[in-house]
C-alpha positions as CSV (number, residue, x, y, z in Angstrom):
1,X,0.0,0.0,0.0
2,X,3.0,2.6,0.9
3,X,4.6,1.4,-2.2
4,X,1.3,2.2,-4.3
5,X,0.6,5.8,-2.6
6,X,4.6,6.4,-3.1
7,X,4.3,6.0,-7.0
8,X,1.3,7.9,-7.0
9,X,2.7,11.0,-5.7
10,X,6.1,10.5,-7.8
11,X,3.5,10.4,-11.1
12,X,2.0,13.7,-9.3
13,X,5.3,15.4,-8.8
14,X,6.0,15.0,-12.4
15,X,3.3,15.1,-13.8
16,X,3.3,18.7,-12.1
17,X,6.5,20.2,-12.7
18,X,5.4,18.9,-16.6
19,X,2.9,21.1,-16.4
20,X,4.4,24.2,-15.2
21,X,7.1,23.7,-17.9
22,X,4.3,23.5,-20.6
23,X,2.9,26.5,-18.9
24,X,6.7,28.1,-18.9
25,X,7.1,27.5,-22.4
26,X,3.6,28.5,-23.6
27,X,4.5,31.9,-21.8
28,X,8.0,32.4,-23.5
29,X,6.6,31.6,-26.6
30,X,3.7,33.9,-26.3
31,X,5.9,36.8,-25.2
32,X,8.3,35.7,-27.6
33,X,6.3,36.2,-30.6
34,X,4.9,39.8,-29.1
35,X,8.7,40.5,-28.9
36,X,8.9,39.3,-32.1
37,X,6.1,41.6,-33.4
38,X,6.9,44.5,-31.6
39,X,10.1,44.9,-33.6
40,X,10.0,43.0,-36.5
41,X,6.1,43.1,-37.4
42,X,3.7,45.3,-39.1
43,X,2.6,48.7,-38.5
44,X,-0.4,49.3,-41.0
45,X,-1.6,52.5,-39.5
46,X,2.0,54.5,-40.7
47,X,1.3,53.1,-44.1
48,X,1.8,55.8,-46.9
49,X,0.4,55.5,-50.5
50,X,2.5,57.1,-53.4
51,X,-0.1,56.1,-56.4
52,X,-2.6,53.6,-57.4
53,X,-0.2,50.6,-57.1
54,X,2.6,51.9,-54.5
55,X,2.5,51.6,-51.3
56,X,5.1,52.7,-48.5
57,X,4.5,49.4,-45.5
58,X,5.6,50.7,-42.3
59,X,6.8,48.3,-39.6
60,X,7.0,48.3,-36.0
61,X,11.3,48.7,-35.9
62,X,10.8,52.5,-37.3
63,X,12.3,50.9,-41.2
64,X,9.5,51.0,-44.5
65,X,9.3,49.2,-47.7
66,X,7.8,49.8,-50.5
67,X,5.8,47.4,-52.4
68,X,3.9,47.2,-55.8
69,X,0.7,45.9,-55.6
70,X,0.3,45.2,-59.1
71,X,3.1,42.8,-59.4
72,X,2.4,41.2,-55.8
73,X,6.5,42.2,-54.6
74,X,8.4,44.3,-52.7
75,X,10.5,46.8,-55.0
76,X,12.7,47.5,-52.8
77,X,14.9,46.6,-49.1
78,X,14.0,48.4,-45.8
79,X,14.4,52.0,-46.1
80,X,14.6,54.5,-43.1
81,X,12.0,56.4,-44.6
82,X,10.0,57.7,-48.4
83,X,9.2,61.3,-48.8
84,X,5.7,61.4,-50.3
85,X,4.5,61.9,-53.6
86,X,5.4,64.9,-55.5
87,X,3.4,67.3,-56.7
88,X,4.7,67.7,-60.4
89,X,7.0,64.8,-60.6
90,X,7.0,61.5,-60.7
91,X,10.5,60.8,-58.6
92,X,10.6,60.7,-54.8
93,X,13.6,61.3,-52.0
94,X,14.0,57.5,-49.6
95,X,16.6,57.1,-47.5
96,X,18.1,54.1,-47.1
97,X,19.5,52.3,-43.5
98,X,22.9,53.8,-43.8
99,X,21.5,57.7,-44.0
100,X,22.0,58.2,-47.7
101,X,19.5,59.4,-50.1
102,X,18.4,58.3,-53.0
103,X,15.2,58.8,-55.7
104,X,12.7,56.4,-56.1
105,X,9.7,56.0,-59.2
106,X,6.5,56.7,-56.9
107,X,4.6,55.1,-60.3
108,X,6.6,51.6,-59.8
109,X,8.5,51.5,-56.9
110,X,12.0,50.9,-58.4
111,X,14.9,52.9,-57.1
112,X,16.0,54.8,-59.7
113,X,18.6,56.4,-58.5
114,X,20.6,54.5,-56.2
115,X,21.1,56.0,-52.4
116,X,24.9,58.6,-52.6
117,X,23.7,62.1,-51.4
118,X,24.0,63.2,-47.9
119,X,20.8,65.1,-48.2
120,X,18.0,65.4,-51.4
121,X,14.8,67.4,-52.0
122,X,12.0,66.5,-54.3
123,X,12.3,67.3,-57.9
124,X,10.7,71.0,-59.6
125,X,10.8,71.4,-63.1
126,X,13.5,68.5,-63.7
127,X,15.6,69.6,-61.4
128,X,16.3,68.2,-57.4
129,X,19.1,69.8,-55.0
130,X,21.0,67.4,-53.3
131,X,24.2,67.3,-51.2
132,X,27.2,65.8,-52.3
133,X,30.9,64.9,-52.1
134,X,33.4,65.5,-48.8
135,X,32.9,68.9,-48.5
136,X,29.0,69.3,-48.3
137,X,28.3,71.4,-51.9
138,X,24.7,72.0,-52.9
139,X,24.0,71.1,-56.7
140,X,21.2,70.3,-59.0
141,X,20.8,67.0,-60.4
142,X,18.6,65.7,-63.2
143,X,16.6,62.4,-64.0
144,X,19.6,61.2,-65.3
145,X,21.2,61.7,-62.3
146,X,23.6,64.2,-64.2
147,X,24.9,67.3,-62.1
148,X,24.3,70.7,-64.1
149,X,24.3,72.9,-61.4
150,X,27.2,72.3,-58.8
151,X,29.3,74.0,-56.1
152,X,26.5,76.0,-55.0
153,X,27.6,77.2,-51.3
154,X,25.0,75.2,-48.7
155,X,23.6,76.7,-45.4
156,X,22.2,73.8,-43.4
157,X,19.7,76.3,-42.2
158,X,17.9,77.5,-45.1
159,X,15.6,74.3,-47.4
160,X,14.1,76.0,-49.9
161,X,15.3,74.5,-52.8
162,X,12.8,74.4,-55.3
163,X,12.4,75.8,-59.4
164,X,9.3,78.0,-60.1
165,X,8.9,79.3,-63.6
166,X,12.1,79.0,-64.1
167,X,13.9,80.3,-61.2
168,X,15.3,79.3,-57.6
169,X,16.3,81.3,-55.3
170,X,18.7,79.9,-53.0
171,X,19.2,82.0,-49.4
172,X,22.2,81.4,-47.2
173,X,23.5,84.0,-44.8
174,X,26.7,85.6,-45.3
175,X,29.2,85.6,-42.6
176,X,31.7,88.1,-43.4
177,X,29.2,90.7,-44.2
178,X,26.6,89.3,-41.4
179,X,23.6,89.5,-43.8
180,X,21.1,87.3,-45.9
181,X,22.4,86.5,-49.6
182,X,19.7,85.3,-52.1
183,X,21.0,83.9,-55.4
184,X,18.8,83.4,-58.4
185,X,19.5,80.0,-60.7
186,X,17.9,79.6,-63.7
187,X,16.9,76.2,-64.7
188,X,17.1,77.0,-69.0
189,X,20.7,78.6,-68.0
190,X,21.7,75.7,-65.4
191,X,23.3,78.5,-64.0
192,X,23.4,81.4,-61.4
193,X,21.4,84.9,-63.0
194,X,22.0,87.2,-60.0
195,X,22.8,87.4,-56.1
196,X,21.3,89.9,-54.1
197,X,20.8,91.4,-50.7
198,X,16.8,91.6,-51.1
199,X,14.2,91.0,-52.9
200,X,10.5,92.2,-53.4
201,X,8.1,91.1,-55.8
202,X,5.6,94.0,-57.1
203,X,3.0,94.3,-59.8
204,X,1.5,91.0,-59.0
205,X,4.6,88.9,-59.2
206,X,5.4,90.5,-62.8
207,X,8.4,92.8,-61.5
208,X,11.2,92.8,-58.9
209,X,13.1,95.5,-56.9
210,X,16.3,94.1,-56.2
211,X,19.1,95.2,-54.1
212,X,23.1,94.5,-54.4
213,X,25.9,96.0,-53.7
214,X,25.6,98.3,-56.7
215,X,22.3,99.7,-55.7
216,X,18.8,99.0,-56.6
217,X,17.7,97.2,-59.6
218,X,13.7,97.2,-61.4
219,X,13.8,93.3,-62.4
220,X,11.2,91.6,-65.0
221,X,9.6,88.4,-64.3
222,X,12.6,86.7,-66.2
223,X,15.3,88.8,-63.5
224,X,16.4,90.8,-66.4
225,X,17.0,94.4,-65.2
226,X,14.7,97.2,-67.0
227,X,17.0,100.5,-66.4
228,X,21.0,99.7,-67.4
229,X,22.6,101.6,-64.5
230,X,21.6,101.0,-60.6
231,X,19.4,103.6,-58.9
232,X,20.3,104.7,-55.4
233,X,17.1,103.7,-54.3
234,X,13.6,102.4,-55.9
235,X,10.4,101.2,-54.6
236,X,6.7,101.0,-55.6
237,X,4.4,103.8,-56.7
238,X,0.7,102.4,-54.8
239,X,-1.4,104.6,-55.6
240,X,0.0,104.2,-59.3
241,X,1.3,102.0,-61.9
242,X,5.0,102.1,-62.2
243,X,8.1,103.0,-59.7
244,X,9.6,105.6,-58.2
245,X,13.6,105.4,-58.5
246,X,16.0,108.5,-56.7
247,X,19.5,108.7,-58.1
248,X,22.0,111.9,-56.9
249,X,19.0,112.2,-54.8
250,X,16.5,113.2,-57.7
251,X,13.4,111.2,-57.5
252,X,12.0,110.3,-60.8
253,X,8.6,108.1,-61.7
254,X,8.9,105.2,-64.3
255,X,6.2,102.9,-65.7
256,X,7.1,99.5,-65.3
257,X,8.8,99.6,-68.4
258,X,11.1,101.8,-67.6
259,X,9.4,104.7,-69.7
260,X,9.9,108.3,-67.9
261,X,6.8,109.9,-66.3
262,X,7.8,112.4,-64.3
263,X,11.4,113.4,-64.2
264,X,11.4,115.4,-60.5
265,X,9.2,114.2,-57.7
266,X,8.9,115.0,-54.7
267,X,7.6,113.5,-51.5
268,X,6.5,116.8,-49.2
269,X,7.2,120.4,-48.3
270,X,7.9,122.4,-44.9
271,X,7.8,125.8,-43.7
272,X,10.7,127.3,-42.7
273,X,10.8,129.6,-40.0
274,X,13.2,131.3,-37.4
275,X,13.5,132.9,-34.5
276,X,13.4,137.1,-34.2
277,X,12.4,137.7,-30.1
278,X,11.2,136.0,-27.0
279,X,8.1,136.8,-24.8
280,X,7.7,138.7,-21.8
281,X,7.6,136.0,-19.6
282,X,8.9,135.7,-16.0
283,X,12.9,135.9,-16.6
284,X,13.2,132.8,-13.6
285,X,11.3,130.8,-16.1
286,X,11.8,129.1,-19.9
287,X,11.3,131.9,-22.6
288,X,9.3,131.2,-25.4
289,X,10.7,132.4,-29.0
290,X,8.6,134.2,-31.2
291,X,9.0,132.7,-34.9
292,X,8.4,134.8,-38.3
293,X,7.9,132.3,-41.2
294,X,10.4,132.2,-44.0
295,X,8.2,133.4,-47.2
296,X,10.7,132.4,-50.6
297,X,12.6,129.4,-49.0
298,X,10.9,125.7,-48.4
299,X,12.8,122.5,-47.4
300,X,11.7,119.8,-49.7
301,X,11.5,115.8,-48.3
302,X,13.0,113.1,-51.3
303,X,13.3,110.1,-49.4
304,X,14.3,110.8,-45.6
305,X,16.6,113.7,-47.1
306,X,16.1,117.6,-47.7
307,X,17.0,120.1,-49.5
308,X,16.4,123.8,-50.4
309,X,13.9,125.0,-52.6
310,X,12.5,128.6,-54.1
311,X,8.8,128.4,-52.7
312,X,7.5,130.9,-55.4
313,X,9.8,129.6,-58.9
314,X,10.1,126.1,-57.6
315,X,13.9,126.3,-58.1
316,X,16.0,123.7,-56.8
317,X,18.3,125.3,-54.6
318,X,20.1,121.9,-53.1
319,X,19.7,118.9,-53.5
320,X,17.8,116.5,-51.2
321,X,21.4,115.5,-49.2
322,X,20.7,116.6,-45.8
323,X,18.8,115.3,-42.9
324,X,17.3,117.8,-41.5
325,X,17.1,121.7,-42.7
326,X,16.4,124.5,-39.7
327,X,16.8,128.3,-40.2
328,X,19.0,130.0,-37.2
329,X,18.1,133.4,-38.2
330,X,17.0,135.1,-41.4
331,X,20.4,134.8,-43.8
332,X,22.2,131.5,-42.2
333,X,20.6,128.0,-42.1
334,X,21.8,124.2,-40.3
335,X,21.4,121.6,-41.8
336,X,22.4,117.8,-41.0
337,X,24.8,115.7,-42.7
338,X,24.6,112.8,-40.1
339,X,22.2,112.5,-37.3
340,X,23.3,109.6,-35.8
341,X,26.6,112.0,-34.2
342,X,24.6,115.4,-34.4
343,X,26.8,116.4,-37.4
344,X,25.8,119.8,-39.1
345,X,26.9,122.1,-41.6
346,X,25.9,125.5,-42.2
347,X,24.0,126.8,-45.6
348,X,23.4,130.6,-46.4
349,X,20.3,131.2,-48.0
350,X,21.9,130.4,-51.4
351,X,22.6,126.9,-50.2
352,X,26.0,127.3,-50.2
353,X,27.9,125.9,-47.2
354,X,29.9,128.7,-45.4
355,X,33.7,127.5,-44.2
356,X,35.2,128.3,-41.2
């Protein structure tokens, strides 16, 4: 009887610790396969479509594939990731496991140009900036992976890189002069048109004022200047159809053609006046000056500048060069030359600057 009861618990011990090993093993392989999945399986909802056929198939590790539907396969290995579809071309940026970046066909799925830039943006027009060789130069590349634009300098903080009607404009920031740089590529040239210090569309997109270190330039839609020489200074007419451009500080009015509309403008007028007395007031106190208006000199505004001007012939007397204009008494006048250090000359009421 001991002997029986004996066996019986021996066939109970192991049938137990069988048990818990299934139960071990059922858990390590359940967990195992979650583990499994986790890394290695699908993730359907970071799926991307690129056309009717292509697919981008996310997985759970962070990597993508893509895969053509129509053919049943996977066009390519696991990718880091697949910029989406773009607007007016039919090539893609993908960047493969190792950080490089290549162009894929969003219509097929093949790689069609293999992963060797250190950066890429979408095609415009033909034409995609990427990043190349040891020393990080922008270029433009084309379908055939041909470069026809290179050594273009790159700022890693500017990514506008794209063609429009023609043109790119490319905007880094200048170091030695400590201000923004825009250059102008052409994509019928494959090459640089124009590098500039600003630039502001007008006349619906139609006309540029530009800014270099020449001056400023009226540009057509095409970035082909209208005058031949620089102007010290131009900028829109709003309440008209054209520009107004100053030169020796002479402010003119063109059409946007460059045709001549008015050849002296001018942008105000101000009395003159200067001091003949003071008031009767309390001698412990401030005086007040009594004033008598100037009646055949007016300070005319070009600009920010002044000048001199006959108020009954209209007579330019000096030009529009000085900040500010003030009478001291009836025959002698100051006028500033530079009002950031309170600089001054005097005038006499010919506009001639008297010498010490």
């Amino acid at each position: 009887m001991k002997m029986d009861l004996k066996n019986v618990l021996n066939i109970a011990w192991k049938a137990g610790v069988s048990l818990i090993g299934v139960f071990v093993l059922a858990l390590m392989v359940r967990f195992g396969l979650r583990w499994c999945y986790c890394f290695v399986g699908r993730s359907e909802w970071r799926d991307k479509t690129l056309s009717a056929n292509v697919v981008v198939r996310a997985y759970n590790s962070g990597k993508v594939r893509v895969y053509n539907k129509s053919i049943k396969q996977y066009t390519t290995p696991k990718l880091m990731w697949v910029s989406g579809t773009p607007r007016r071309d039919s090539l893609t940026v993908f960047c493969d496991l190792d950080g490089y970046r290549g162009f894929l066909n969003v219509n097929t799925g093949e790689i069609e140009i293999p992963a060797q830039y250190g950066k890429a943006w979408v095609f415009s027009e033909g034409l995609a900036a990427v990043v190349y060789g040891e020393k990080n130069r922008l270029g433009f590349i084309n379908h055939n992976n041909e470069l026809v634009i290179k050594d273009i300098p790159y700022d890693p903080g500017y990514y506008d890189y794209l063609f429009k009607d023609g043109f790119c404009i490319i905007e880094r920031w200048d170091d030695i002069k400590c201000e923004d740089v825009y250059s102008v590529y052409s994509s019928k040239k494959l090459s640089k048109v124009g590098e500039y210090k600003d630039l502001t569309r007008i006349d619906n997109g139609n006309h540029i004022i530009a800014k270099d270190d020449d001056g400023y330039w009226l540009l057509d839609s095409e970035y082909e200047s209208v005058f031949d020489e620089p102007y010290d200074h131009i900028e829109v007419v709003y309440d008209g159809d054209g520009v107004f451009a100053t030169r020796n500080f002479v402010k003119q009015y063109f059409d946007y053609d460059g045709t001549l509309l008015e050849p002296f403008v001018i942008d105000g007028i101000e009395r003159l006046k200067y001091a003949i007395g003071l008031t009767e007031a309390n001698p412990e106190y401030d005086q007040d000056y009594i004033f008598e208006f100037e009646p055949e000199l007016v300070a005319y505004r070009v600009n920010d500048n002044y000048g001199l001007m006959n108020a009954h012939t209209g007579k330019i007397i000096t030009p529009a060069k000085y900040g500010e204009i003030y009478m001291i008494s009836k025959e002698l006048l100051r006028a500033e030359v530079n009002y950031c250090n309170n600089e001054s000359v005097l005038l006499n009421r010919n506009g001639k600057e008297i010498l010490e």
